[in-house]
PyMOL Python script that loads the backbone (N, CA, C, O; Angstrom):
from pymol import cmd

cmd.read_pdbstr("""\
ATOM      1  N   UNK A   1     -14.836 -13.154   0.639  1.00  0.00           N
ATOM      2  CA  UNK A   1     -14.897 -12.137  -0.379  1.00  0.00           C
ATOM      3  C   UNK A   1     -13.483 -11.593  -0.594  1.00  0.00           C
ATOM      4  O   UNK A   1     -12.638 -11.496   0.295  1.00  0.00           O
ATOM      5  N   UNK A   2     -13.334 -11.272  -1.785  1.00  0.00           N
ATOM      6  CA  UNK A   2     -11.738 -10.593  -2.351  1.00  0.00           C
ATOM      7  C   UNK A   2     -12.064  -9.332  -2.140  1.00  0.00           C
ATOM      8  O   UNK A   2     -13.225  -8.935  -2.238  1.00  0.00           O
ATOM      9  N   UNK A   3     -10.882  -8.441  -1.770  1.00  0.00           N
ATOM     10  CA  UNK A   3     -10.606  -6.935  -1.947  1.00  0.00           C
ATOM     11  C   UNK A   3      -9.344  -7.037  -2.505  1.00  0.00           C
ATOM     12  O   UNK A   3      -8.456  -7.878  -2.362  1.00  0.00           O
ATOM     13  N   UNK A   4      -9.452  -5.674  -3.402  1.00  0.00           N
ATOM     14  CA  UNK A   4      -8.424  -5.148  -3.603  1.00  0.00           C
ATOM     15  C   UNK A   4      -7.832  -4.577  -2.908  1.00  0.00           C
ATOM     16  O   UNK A   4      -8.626  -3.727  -2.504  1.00  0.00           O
ATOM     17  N   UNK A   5      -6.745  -4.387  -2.344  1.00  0.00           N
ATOM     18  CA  UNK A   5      -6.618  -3.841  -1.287  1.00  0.00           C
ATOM     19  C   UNK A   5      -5.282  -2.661  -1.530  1.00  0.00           C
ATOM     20  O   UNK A   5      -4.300  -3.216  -2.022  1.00  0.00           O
ATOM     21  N   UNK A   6      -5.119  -1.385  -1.310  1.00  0.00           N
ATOM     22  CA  UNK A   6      -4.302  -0.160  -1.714  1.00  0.00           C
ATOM     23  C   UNK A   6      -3.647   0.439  -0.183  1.00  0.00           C
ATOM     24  O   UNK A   6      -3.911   0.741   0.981  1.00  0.00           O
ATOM     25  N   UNK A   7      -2.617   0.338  -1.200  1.00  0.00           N
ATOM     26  CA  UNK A   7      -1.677   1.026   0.652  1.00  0.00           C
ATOM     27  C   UNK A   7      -0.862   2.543   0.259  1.00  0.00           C
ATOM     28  O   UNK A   7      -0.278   2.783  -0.798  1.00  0.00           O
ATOM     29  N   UNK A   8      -0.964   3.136   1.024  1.00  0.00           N
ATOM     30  CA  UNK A   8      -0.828   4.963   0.568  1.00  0.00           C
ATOM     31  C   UNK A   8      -0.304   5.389   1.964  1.00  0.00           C
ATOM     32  O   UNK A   8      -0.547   5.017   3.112  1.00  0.00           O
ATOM     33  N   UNK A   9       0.449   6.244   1.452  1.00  0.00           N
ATOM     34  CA  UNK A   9       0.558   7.713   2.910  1.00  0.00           C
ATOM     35  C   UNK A   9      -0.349   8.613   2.566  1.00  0.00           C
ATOM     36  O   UNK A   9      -0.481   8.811   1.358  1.00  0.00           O
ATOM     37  N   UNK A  10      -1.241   9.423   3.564  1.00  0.00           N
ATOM     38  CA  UNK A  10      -1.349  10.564   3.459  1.00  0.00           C
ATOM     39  C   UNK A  10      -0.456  11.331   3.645  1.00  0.00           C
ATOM     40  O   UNK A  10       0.547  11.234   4.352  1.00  0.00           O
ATOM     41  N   UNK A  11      -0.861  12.221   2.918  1.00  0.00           N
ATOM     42  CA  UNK A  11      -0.595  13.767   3.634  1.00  0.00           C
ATOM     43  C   UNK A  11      -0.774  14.751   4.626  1.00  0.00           C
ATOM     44  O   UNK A  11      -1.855  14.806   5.212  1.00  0.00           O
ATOM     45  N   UNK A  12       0.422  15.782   4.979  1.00  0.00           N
ATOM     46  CA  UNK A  12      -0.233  16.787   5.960  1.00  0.00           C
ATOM     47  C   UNK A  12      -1.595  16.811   6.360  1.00  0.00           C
ATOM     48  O   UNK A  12      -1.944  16.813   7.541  1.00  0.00           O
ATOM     49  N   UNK A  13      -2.906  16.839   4.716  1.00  0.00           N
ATOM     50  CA  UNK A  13      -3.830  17.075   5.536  1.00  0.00           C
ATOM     51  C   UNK A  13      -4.752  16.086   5.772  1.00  0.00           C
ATOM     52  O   UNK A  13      -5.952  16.288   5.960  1.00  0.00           O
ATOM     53  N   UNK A  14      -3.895  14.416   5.759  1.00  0.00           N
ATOM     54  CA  UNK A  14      -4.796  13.867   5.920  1.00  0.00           C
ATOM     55  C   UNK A  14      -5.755  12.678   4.828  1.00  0.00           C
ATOM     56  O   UNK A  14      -6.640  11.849   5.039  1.00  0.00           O
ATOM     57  N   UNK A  15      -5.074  13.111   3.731  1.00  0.00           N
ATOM     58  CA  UNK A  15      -5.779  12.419   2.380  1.00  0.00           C
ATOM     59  C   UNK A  15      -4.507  11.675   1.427  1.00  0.00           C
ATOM     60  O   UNK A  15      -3.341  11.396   1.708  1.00  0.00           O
ATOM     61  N   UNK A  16      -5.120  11.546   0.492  1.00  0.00           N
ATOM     62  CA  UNK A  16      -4.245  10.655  -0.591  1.00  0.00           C
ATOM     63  C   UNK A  16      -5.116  10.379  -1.771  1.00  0.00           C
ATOM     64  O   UNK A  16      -6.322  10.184  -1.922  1.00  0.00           O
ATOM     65  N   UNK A  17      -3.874  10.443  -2.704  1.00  0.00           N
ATOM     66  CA  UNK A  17      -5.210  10.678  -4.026  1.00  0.00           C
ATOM     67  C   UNK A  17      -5.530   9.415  -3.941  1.00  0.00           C
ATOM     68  O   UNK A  17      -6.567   9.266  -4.587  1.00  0.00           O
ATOM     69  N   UNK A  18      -5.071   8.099  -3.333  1.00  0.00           N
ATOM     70  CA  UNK A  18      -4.983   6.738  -3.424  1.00  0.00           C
ATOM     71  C   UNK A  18      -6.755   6.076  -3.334  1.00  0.00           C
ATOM     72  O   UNK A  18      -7.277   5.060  -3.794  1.00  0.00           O
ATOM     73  N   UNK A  19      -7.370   7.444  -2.354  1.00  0.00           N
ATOM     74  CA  UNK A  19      -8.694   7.045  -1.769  1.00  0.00           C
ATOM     75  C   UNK A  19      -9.454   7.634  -2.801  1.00  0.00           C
ATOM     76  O   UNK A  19     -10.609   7.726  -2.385  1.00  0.00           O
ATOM     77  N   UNK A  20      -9.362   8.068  -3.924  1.00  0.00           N
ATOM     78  CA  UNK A  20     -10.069   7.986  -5.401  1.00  0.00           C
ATOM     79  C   UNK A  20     -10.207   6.729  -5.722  1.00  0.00           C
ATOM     80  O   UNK A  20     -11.251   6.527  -6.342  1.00  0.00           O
ATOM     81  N   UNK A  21      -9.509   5.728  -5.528  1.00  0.00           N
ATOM     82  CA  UNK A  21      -9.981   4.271  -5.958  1.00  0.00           C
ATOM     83  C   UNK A  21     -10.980   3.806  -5.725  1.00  0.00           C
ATOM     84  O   UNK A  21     -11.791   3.238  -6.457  1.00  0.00           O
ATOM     85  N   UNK A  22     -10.984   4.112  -4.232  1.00  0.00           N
ATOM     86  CA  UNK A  22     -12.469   3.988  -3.321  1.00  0.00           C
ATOM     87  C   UNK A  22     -13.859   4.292  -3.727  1.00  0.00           C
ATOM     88  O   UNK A  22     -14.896   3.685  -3.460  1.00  0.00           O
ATOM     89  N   UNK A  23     -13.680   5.260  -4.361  1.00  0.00           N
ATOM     90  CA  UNK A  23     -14.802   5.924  -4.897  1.00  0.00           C
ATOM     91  C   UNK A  23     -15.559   6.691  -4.013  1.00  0.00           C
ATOM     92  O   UNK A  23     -15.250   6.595  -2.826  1.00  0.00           O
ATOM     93  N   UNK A  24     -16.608   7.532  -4.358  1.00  0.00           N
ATOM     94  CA  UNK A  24     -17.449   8.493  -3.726  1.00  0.00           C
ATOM     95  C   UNK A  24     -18.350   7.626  -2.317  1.00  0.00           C
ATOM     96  O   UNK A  24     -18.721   8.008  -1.208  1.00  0.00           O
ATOM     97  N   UNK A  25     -18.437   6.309  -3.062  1.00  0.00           N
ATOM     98  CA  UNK A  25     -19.296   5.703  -2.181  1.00  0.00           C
ATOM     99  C   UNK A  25     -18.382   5.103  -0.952  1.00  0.00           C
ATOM    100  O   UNK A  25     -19.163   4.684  -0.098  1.00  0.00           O
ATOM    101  N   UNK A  26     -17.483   4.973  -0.683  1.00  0.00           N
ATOM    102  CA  UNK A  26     -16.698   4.743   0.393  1.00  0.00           C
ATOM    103  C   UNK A  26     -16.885   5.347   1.679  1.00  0.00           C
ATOM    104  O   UNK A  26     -17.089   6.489   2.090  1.00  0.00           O
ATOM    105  N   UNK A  27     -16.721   3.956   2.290  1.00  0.00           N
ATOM    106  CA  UNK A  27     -17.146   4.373   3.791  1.00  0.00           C
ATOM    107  C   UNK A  27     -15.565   4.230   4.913  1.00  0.00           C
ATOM    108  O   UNK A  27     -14.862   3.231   5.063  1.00  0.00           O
ATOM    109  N   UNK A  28     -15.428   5.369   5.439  1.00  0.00           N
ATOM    110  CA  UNK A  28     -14.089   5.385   6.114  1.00  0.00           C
ATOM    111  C   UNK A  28     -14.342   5.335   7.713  1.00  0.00           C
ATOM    112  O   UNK A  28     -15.223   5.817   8.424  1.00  0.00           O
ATOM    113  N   UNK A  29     -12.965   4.389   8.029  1.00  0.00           N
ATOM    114  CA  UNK A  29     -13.098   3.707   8.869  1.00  0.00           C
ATOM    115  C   UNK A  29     -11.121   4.410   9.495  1.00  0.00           C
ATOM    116  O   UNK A  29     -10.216   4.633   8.691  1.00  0.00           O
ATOM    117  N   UNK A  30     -10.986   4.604  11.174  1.00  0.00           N
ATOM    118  CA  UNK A  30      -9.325   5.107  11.716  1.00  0.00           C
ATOM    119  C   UNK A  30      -9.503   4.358  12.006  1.00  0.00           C
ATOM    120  O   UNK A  30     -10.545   3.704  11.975  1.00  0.00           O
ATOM    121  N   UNK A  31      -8.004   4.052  12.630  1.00  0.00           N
ATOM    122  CA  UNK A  31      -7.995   3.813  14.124  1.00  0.00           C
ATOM    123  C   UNK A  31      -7.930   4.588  14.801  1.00  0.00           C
ATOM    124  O   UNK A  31      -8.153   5.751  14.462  1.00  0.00           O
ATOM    125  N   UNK A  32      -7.477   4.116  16.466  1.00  0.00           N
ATOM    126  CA  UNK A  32      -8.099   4.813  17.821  1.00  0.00           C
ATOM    127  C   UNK A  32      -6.556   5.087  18.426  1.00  0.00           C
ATOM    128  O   UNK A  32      -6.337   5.380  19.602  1.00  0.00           O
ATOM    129  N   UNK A  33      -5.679   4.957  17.537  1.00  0.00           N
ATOM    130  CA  UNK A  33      -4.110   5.418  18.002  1.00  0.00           C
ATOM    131  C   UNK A  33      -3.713   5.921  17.335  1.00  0.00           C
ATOM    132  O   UNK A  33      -3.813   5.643  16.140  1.00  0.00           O
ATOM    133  N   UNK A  34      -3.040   6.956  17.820  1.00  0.00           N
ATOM    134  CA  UNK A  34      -2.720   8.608  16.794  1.00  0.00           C
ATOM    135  C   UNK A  34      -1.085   8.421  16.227  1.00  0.00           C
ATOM    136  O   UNK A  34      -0.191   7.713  16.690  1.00  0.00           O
ATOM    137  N   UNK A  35      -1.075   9.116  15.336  1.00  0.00           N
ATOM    138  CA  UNK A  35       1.037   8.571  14.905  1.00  0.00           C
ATOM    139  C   UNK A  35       0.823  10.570  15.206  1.00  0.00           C
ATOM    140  O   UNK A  35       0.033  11.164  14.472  1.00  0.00           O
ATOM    141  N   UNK A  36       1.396  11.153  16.013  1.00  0.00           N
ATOM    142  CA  UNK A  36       1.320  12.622  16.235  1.00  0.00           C
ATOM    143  C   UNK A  36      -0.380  13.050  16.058  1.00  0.00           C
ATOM    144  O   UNK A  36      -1.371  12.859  16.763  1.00  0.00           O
ATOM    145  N   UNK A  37      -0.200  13.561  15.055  1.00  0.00           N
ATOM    146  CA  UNK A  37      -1.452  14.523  15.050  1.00  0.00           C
ATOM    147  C   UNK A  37      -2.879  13.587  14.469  1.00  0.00           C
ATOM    148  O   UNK A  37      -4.025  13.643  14.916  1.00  0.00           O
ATOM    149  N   UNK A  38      -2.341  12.720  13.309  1.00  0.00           N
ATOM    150  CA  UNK A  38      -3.364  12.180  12.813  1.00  0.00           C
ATOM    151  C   UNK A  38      -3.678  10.638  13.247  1.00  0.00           C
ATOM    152  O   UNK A  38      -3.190  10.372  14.345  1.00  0.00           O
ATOM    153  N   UNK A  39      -4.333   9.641  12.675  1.00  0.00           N
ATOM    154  CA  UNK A  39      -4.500   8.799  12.829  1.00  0.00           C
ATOM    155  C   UNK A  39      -3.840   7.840  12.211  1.00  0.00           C
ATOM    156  O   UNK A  39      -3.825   7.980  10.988  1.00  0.00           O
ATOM    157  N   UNK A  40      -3.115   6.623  12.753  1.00  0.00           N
ATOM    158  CA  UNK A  40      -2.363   5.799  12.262  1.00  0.00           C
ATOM    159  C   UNK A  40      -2.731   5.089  10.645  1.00  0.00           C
ATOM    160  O   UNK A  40      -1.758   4.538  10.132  1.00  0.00           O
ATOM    161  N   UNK A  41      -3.281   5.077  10.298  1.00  0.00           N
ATOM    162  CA  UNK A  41      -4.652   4.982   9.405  1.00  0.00           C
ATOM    163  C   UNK A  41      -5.763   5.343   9.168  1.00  0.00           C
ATOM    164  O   UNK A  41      -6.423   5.928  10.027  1.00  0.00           O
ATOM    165  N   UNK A  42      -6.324   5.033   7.718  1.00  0.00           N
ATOM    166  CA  UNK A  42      -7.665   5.847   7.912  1.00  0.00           C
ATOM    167  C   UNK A  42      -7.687   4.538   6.015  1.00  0.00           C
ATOM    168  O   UNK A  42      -7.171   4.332   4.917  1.00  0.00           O
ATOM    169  N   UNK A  43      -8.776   4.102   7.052  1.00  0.00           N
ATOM    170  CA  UNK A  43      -9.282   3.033   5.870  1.00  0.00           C
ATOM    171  C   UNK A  43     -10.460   3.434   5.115  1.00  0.00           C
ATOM    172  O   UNK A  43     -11.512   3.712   5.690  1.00  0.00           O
ATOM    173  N   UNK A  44     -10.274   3.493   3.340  1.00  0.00           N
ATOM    174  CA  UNK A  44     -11.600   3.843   3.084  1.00  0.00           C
ATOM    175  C   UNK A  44     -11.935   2.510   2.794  1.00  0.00           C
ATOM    176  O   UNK A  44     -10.926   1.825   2.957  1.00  0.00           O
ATOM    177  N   UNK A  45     -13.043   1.727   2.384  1.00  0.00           N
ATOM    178  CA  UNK A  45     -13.747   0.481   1.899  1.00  0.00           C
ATOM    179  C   UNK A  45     -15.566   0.991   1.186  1.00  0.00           C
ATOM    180  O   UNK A  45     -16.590   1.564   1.557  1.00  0.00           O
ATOM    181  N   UNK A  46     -15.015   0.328   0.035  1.00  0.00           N
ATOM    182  CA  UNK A  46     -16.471   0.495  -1.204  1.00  0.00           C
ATOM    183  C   UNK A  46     -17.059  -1.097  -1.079  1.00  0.00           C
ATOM    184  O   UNK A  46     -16.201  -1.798  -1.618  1.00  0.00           O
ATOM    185  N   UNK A  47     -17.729  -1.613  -0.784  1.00  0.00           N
ATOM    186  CA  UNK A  47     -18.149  -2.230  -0.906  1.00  0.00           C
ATOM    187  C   UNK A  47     -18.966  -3.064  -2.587  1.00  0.00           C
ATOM    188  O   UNK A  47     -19.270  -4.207  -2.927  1.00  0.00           O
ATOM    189  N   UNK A  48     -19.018  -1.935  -3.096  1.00  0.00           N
ATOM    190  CA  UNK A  48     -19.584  -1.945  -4.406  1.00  0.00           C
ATOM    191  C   UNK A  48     -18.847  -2.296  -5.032  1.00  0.00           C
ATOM    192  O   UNK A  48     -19.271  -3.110  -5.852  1.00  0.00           O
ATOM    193  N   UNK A  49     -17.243  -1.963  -5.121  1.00  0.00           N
ATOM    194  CA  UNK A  49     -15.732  -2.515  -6.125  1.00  0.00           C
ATOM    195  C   UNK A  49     -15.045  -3.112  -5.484  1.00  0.00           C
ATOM    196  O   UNK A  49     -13.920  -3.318  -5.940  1.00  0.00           O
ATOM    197  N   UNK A  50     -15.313  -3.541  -4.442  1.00  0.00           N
ATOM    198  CA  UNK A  50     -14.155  -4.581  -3.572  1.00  0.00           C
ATOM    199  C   UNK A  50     -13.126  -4.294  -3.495  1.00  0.00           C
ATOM    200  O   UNK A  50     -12.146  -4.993  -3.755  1.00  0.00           O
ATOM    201  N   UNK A  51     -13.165  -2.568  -2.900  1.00  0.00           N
ATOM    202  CA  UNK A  51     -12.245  -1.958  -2.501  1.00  0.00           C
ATOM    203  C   UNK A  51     -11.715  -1.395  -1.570  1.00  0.00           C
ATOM    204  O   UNK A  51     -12.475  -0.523  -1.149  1.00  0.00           O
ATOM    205  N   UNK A  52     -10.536  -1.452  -0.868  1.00  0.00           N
ATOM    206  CA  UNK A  52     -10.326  -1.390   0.467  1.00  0.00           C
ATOM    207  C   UNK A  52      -8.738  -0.164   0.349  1.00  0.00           C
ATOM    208  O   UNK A  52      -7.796  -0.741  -0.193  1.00  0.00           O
ATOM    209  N   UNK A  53      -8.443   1.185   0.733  1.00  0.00           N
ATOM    210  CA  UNK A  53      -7.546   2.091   0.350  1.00  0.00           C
ATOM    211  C   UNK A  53      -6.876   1.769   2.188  1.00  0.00           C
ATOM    212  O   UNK A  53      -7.550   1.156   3.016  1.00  0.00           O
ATOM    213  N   UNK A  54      -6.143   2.067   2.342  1.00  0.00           N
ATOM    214  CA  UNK A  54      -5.303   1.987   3.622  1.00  0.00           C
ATOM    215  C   UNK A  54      -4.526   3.282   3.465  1.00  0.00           C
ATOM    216  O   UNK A  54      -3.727   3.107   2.545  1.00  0.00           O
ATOM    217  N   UNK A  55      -4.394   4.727   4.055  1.00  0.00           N
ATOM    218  CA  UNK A  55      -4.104   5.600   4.278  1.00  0.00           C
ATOM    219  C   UNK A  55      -3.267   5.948   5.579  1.00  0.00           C
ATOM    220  O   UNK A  55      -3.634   6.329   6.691  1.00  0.00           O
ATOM    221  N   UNK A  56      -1.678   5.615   4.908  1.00  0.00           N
ATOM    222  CA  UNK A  56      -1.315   5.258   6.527  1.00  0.00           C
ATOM    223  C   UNK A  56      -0.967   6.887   7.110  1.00  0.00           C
ATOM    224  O   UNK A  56      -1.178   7.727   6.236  1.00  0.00           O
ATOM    225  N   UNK A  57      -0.612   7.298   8.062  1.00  0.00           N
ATOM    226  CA  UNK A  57      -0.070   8.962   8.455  1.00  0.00           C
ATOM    227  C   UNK A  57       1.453   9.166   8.044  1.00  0.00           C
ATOM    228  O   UNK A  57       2.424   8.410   8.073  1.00  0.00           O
ATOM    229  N   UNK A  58       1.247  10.734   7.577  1.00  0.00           N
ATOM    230  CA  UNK A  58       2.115  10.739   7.137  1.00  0.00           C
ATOM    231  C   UNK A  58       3.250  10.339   8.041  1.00  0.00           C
ATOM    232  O   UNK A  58       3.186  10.237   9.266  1.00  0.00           O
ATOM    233  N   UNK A  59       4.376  10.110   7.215  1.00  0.00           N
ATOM    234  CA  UNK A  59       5.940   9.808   8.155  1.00  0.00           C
ATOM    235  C   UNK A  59       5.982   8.338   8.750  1.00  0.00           C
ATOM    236  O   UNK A  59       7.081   7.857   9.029  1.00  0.00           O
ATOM    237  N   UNK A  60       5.018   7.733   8.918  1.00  0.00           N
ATOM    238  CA  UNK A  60       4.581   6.957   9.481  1.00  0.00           C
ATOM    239  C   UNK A  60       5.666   5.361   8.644  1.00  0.00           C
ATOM    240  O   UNK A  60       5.919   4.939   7.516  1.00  0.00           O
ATOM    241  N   UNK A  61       5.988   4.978  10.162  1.00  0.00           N
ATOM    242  CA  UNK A  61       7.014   3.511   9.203  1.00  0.00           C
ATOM    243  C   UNK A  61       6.644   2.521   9.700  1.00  0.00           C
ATOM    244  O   UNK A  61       6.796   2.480  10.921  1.00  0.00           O
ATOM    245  N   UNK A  62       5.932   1.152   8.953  1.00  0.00           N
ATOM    246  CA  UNK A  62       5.912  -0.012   9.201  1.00  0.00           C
ATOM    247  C   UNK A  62       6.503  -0.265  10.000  1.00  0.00           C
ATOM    248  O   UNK A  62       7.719  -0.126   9.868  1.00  0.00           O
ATOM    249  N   UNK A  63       5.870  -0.856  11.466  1.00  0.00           N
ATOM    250  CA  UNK A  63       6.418  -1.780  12.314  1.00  0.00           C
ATOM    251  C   UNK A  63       6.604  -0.942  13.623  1.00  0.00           C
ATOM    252  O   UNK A  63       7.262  -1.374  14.569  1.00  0.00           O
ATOM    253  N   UNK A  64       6.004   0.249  13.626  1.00  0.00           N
ATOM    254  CA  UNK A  64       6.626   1.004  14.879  1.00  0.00           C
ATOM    255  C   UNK A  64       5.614   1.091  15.445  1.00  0.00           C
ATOM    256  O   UNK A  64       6.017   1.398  16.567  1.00  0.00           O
ATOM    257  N   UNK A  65       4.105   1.030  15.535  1.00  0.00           N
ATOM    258  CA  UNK A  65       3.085   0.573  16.732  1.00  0.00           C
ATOM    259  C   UNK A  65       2.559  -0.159  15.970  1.00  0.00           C
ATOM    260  O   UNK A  65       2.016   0.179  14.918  1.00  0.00           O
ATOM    261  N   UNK A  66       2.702  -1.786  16.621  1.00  0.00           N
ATOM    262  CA  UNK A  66       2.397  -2.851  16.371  1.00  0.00           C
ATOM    263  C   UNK A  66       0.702  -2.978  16.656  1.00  0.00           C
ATOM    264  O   UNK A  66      -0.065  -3.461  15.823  1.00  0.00           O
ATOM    265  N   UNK A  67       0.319  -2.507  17.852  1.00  0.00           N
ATOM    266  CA  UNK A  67      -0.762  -2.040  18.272  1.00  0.00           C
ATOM    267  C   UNK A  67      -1.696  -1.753  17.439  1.00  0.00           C
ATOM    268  O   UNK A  67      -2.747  -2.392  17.472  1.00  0.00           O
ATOM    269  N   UNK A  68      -1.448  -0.500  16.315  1.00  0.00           N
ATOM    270  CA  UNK A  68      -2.220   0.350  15.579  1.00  0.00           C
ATOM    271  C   UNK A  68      -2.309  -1.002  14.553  1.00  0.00           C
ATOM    272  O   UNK A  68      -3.253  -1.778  14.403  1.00  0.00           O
ATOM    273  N   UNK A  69      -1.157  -0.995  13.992  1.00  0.00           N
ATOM    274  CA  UNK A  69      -1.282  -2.210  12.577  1.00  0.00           C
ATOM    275  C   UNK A  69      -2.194  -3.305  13.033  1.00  0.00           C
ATOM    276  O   UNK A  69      -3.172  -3.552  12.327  1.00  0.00           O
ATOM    277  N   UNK A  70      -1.976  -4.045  14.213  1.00  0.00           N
ATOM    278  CA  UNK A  70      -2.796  -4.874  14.917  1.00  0.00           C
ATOM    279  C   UNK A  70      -4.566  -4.492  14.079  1.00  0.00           C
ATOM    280  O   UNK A  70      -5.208  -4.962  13.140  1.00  0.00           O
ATOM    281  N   UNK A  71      -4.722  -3.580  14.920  1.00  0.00           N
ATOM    282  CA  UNK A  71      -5.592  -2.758  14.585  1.00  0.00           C
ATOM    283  C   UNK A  71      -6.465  -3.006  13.286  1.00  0.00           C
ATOM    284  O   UNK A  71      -7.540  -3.588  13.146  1.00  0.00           O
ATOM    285  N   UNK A  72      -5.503  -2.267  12.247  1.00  0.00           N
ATOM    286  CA  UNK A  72      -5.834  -1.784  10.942  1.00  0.00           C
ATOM    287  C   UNK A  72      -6.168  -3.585  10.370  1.00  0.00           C
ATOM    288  O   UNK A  72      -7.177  -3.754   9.686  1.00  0.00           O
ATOM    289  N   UNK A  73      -5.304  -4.776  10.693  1.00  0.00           N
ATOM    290  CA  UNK A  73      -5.957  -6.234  10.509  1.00  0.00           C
ATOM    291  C   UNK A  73      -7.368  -6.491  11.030  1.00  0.00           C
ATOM    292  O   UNK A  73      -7.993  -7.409  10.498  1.00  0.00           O
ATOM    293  N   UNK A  74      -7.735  -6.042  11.654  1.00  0.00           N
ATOM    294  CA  UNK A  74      -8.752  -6.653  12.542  1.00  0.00           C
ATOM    295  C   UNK A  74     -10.109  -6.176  11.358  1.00  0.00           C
ATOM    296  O   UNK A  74     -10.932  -6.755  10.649  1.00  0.00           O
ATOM    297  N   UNK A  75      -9.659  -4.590  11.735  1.00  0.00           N
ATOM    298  CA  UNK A  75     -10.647  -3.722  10.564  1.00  0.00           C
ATOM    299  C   UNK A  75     -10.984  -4.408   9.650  1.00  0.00           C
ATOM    300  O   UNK A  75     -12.161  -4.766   9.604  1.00  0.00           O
ATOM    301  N   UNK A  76      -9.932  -4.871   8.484  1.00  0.00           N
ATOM    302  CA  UNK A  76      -9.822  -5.319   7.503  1.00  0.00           C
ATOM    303  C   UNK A  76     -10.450  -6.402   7.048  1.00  0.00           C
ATOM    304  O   UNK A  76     -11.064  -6.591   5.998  1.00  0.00           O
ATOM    305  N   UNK A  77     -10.172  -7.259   8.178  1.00  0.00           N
ATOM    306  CA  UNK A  77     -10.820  -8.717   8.638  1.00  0.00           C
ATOM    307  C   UNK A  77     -12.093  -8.799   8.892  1.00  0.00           C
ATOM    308  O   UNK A  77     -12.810  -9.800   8.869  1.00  0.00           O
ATOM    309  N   UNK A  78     -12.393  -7.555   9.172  1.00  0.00           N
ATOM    310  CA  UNK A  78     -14.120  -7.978   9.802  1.00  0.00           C
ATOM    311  C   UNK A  78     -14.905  -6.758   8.305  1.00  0.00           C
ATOM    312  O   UNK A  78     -16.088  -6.415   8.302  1.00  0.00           O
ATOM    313  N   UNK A  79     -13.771  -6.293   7.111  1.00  0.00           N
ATOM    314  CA  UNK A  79     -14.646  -5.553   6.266  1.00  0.00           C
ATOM    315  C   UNK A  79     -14.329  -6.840   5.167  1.00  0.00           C
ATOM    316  O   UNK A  79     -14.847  -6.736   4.055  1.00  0.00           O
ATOM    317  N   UNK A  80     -13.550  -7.961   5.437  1.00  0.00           N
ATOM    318  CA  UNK A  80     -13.512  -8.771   4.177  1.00  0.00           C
ATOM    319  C   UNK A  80     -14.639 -10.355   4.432  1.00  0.00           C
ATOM    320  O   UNK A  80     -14.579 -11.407   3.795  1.00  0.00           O
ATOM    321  N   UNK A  81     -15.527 -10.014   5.503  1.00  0.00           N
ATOM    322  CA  UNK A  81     -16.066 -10.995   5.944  1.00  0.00           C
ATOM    323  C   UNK A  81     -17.886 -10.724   5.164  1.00  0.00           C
ATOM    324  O   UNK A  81     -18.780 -11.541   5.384  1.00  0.00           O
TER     325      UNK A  81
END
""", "prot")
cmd.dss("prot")
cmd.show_as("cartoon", "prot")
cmd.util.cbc("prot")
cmd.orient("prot")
């Protein structure tokens, strides 16, 4: 199956207008490793639009816990199956 797939920072509190794509019906999915306060991600996925938002934390820079990104593939992988 195809997703579209959307990559965003949140914000301070956590959101991004990015996860409007998602729609109402979106089901959100972290991970289990924190970048400070929040979660390294925070995936929404609609199933209904073949849509997948990736909400990374704020400040947060590609490549610095390999771990978490690890992670956020696996998610991805087992919501594009």
């Amino acid at each position: 199956m195809t997703h579209r797939i959307i990559n965003a920072h949140c914000n301070q509190n956590g959101t991004t207008p990015a996860f409007n794509f998602a729609g109402e019906d979106a089901v959100y999915h972290w991970t289990r490793r924190n970048w400070y306060t929040h979660p390294v991600a925070l995936i929404a996925e609609n199933w209904k639009t073949d849509t997948i938002v990736i909400g990374w934390a704020p400040g947060y820079i590609k490549g610095t816990d390999k771990t978490a990104e690890e992670e956020v593939e696996a998610i991805i992988s087992e919501l594009e199956e």
